[in-house]
C-alpha positions in Angstrom: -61.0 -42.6 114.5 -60.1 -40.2 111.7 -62.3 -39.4 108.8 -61.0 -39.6 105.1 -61.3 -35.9 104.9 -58.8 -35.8 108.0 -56.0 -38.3 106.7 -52.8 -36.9 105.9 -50.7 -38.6 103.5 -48.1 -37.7 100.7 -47.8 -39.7 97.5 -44.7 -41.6 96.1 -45.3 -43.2 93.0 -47.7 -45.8 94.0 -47.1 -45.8 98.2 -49.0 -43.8 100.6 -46.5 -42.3 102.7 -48.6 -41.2 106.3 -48.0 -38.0 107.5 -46.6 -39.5 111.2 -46.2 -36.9 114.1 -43.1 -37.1 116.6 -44.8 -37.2 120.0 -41.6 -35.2 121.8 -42.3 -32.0 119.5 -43.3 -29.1 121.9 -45.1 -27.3 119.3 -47.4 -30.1 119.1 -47.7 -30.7 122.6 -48.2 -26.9 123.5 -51.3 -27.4 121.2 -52.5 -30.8 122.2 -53.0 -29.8 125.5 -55.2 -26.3 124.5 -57.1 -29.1 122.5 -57.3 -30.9 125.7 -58.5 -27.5 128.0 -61.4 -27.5 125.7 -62.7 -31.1 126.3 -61.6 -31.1 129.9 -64.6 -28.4 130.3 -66.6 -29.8 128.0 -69.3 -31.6 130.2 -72.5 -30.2 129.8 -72.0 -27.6 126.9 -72.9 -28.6 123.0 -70.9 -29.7 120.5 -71.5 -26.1 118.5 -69.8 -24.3 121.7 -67.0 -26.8 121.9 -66.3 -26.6 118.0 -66.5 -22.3 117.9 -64.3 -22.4 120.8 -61.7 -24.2 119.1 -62.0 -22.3 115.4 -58.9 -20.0 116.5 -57.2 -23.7 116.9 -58.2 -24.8 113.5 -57.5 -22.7 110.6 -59.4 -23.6 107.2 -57.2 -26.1 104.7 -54.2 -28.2 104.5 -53.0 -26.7 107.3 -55.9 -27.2 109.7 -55.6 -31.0 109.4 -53.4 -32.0 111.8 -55.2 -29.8 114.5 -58.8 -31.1 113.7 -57.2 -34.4 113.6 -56.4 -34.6 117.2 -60.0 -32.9 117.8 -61.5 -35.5 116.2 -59.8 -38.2 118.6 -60.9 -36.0 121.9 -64.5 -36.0 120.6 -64.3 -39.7 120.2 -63.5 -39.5 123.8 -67.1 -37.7 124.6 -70.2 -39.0 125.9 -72.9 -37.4 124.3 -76.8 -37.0 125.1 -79.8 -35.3 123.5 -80.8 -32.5 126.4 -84.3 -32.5 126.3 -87.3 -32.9 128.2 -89.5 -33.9 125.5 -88.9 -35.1 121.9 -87.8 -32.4 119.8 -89.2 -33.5 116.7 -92.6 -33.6 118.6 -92.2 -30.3 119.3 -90.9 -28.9 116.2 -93.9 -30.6 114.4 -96.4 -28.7 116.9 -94.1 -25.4 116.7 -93.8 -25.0 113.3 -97.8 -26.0 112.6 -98.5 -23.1 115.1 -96.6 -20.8 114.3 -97.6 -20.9 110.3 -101.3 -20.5 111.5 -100.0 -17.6 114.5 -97.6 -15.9 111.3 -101.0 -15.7 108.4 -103.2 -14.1 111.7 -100.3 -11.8 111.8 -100.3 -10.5 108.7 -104.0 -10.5 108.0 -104.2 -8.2 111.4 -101.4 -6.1 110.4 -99.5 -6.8 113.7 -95.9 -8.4 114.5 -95.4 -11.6 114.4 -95.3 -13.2 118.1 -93.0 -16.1 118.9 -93.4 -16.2 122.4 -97.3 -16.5 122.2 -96.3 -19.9 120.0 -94.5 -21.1 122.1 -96.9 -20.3 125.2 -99.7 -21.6 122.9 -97.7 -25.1 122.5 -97.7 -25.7 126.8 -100.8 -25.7 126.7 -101.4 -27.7 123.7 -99.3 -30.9 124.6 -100.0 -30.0 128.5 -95.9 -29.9 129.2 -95.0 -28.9 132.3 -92.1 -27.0 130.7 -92.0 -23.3 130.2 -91.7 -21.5 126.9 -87.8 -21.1 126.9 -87.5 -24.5 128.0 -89.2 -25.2 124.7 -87.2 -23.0 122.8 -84.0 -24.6 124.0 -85.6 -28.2 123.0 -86.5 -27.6 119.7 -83.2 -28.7 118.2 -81.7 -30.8 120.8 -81.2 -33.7 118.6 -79.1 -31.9 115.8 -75.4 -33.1 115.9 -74.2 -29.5 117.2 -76.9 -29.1 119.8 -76.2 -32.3 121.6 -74.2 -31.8 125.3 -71.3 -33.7 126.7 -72.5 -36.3 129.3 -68.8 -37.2 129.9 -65.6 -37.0 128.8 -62.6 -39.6 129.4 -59.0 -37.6 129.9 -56.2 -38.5 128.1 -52.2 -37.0 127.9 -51.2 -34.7 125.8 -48.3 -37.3 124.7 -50.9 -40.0 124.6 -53.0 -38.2 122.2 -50.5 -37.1 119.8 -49.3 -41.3 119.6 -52.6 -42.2 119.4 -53.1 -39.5 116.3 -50.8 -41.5 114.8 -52.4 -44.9 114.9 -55.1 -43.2 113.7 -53.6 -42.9 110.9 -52.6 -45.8 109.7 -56.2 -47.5 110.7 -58.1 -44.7 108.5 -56.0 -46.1 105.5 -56.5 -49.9 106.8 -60.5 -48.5 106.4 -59.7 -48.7 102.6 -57.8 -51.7 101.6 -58.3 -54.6 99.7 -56.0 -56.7 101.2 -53.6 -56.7 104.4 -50.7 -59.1 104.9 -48.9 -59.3 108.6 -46.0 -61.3 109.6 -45.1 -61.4 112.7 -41.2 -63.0 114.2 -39.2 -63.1 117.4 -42.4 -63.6 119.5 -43.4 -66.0 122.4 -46.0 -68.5 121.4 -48.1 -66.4 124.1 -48.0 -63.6 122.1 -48.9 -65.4 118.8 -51.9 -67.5 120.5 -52.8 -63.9 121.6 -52.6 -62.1 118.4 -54.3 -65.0 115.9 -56.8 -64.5 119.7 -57.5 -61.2 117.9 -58.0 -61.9 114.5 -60.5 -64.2 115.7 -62.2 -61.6 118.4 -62.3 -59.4 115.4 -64.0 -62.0 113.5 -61.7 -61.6 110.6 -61.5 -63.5 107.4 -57.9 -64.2 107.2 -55.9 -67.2 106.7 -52.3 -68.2 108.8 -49.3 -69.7 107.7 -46.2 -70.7 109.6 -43.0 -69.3 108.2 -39.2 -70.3 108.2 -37.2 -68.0 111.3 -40.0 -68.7 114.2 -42.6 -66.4 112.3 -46.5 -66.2 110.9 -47.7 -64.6 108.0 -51.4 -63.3 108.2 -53.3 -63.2 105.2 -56.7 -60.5 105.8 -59.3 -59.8 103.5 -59.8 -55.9 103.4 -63.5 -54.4 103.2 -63.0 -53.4 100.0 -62.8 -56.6 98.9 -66.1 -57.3 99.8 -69.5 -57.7 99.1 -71.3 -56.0 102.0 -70.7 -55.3 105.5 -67.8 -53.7 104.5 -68.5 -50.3 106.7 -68.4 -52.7 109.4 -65.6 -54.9 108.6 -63.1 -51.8 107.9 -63.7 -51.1 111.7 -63.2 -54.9 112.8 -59.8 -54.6 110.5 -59.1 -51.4 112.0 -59.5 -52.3 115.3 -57.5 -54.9 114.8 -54.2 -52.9 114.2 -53.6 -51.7 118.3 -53.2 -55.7 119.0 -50.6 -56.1 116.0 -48.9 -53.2 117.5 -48.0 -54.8 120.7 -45.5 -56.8 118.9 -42.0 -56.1 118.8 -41.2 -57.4 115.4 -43.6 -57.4 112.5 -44.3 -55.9 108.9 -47.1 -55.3 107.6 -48.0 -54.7 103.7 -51.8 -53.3 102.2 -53.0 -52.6 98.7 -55.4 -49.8 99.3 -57.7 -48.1 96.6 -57.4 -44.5 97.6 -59.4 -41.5 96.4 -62.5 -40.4 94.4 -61.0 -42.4 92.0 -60.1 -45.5 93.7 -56.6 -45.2 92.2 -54.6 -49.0 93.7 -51.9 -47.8 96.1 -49.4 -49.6 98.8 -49.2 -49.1 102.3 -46.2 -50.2 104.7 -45.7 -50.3 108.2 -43.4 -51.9 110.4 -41.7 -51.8 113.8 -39.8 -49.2 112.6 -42.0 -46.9 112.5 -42.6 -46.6 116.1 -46.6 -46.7 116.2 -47.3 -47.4 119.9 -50.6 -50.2 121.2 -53.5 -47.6 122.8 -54.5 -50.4 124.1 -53.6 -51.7 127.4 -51.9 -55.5 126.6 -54.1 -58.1 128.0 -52.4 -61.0 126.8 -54.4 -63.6 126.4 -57.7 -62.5 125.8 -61.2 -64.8 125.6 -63.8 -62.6 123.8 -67.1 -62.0 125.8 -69.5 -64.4 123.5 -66.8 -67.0 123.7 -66.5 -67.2 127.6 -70.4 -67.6 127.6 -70.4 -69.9 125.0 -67.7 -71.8 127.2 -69.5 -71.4 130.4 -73.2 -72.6 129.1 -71.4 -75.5 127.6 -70.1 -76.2 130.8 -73.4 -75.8 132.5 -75.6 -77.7 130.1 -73.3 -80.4 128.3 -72.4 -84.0 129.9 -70.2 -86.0 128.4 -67.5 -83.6 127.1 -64.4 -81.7 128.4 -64.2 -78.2 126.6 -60.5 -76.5 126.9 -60.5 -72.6 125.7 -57.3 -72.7 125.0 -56.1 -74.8 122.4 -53.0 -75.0 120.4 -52.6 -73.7 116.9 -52.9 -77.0 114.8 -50.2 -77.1 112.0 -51.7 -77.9 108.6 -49.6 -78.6 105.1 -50.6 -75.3 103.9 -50.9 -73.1 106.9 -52.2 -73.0 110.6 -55.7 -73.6 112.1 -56.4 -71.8 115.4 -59.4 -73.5 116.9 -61.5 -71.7 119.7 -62.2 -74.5 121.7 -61.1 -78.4 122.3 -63.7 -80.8 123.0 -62.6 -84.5 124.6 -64.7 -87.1 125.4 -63.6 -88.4 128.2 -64.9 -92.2 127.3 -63.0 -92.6 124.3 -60.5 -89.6 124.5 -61.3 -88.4 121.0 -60.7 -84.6 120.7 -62.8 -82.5 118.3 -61.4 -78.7 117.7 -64.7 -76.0 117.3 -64.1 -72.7 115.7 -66.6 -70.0 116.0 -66.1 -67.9 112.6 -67.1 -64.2 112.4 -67.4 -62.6 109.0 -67.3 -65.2 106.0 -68.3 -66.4 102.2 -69.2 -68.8 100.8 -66.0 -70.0 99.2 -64.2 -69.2 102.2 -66.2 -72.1 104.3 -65.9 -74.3 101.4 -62.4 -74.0 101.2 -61.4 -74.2 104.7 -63.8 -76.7 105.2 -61.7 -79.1 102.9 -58.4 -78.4 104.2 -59.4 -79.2 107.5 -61.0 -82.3 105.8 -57.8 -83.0 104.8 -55.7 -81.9 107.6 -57.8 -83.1 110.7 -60.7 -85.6 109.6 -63.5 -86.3 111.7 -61.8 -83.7 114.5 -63.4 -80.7 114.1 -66.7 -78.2 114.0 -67.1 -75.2 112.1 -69.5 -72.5 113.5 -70.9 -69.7 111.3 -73.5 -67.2 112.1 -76.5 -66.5 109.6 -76.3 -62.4 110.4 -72.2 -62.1 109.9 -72.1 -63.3 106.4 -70.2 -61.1 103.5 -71.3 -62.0 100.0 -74.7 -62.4 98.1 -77.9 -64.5 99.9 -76.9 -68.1 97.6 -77.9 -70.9 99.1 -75.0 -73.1 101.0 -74.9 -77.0 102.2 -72.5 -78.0 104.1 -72.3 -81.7 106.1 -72.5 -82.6 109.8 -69.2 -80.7 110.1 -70.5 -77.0 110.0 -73.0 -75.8 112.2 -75.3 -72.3 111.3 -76.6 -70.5 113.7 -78.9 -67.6 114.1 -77.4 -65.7 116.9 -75.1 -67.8 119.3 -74.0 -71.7 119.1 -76.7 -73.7 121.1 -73.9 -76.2 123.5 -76.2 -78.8 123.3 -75.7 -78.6 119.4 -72.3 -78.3 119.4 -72.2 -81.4 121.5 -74.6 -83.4 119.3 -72.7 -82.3 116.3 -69.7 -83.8 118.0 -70.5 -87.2 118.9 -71.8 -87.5 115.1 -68.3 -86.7 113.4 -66.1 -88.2 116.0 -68.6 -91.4 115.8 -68.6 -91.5 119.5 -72.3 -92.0 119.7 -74.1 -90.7 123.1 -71.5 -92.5 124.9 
């Protein structure tokens, strides 16, 4: 993904205007693929090599952006390792201890300094089996520009430049406040797969059903925050490649942008012709989900659990449950959601609309380690369950029969 320092954008007035590529220009593809001969010999040799092999590429200022943009995304691409046989910092420790006492002898006998007689000394020393170049060549093997390429996963010239510009648009997502989606014209597979999304992100965002077979999404932005918001732009980020897939949808951000943190808009639609680098799924169970769903299945008698519930219309918007639980006995249902990132006043308040809207139906999950505002103590009733790492079936179950008054029938 691109850094701040690599975002290009214009100004109008309040709106930040992205500096979109066209993917058919031949200058850009003439220089995405010498970006691309670097990387595809890239296994092995250091990031300093790759980067002084590519400085005739990109030129210094405004018009190096673009260029060490699309560099960026190729290094994302790269597996890297630390190529040594032994610690480094172990051996800079040792090195530079020895070499201070081998540099004061020096002087004192009035003879050059001997680096190779250090570095001999040091094999001996910490009984290596590695040879005094060896060590030489370890010493930094840790620093960013000393580590080597492991692997590197190819990509299309065309492909790059369409990703660059995706890229884009999620460095600026990195820094809003708040997002707002809606999405029309779809299948209700492809809505069930996008609010999928939001959930597998483990976004705080709420969803509303809107006149002209549409959804609005409502998303908290990391800036709006109390912590975690680092990792929460990414999980917001991230979430933009799925939105993408659809072929109808606007999108609207505030954004404070800037040393100063000036507010600013962002658009994008449809219109703008960002393309999904994701491959489209459709309907998509995250991993912790499916082994929440297939523990529950092991361990839990008694209940049915569906993954694939429908959205549950609300007088003021739409729940999405993760799962539907039925009791088979009495064929009460009860709808668990597993919530990612939260607050406190976001539990509490969806806690009572769903109070309202679906009493004694449902089970809200939140984990102790994914929570986004200050340590204050919360109590909540039978109805939410907090966990530590993942929801315990045998819990969820209990927690069931006790709101759905089922008993252990």
């Amino acid at each position: 993904m691109l850094t701040g320092k690599l975002v290009r954008v214009r100004h109008a007035r309040n709106k930040l205007v992205p500096l979109y590529v066209e993917a058919s220009d031949t200058g850009l593809q003439a220089l995405a693929e010498q970006l691309l001969l670097a990387y595809r010999s890239s296994v092995s040799r250091t990031r300093g090599e790759i980067e002084d092999e590519l400085s005739d590429l990109i030129p210094e200022g405004p018009h190096g952006l673009l260029p060490a943009g699309l560099a960026k995304l190729l290094e994302d691409r790269c597996e890297f390792e630390v190529a040594s046989d032994h610690p480094p910092d172990e051996l800079r420790e040792a090195v530079f201890k020895a070499a201070a006492v081998h540099r004061a002898d020096a002087a004192k006998a009035g003879v050059p300094f001997d680096r190779n007689a250090v570095l001999t000394e040091i094999v001996g020393s910490l009984s290596l089996t590695l040879t005094p170049s060896q060590i030489d060549r370890s010493l930094f093997a840790d620093l960013k520009a000393e580590q080597r390429v492991q692997a590197f996963e190819d990509i299309s010239a065309e492909r790059l430049v369409l990703r660059y510009n995706v890229s884009l648009a999620q460095a600026i997502l990195l820094r809003c406040t708040a997002m707002e989606a809606r999405i029309w014209g779809e299948t209700p597979a492809r809505f069930r797969q996008l609010f999928r999304a939001v959930k597998f992100h483990r976004l705080i965002c709420t969803i509303h059903e809107t006149a002209g077979n549409s959804y609005t999404l409502k998303l908290d932005g990391p800036l709006s925050l109390f912590s975690s918001t680092q990792k929460y732009g990414l999980q917001l980020a991230m979430f933009l490649p799925a939105l993408l897939h659809c072929k109808a949808y606007d999108l609207k951000a505030s954004v404070r942008w800037g040393s100063e943190r000036k507010e600013k808009q962002f658009a994008l639609s449809a219109v703008d012709g960002l393309r999904s680098h994701l491959a489209d799924f459709g309907v998509y169970t995250p991993p912790e989900l499916q082994m929440f769903a297939d523990n529950f299945a092991t361990k839990v008698k008694g209940w049915v659990l569906a993954t694939d519930p429908h959205p549950i219309p609300l007088d003021d918007g739409v729940w999405v449950p993760d799962f539907r639980l039925t009791h088979p006995v009495t064929g009460k249902e009860v709808f668990v959601e597993v919530f990612g990132f939260w607050r406190k006043g976001d539990i509490e308040q969806h806690y009572r609309k769903l109070h309202k809207g679906v009493p004694g139906k449902f089970i809200l999950c939140v984990s102790e380690q994914m929570r986004a505002d200050e340590d204050e103590e919360v109590t909540f009733g039978n109805a939410v369950y907090r966990y530590k790492r993942t929801p315990l079936p045998e819990e969820v179950a209990r927690l069931a029969a006790l709101v759905a008054g089922t008993g252990n029938k």
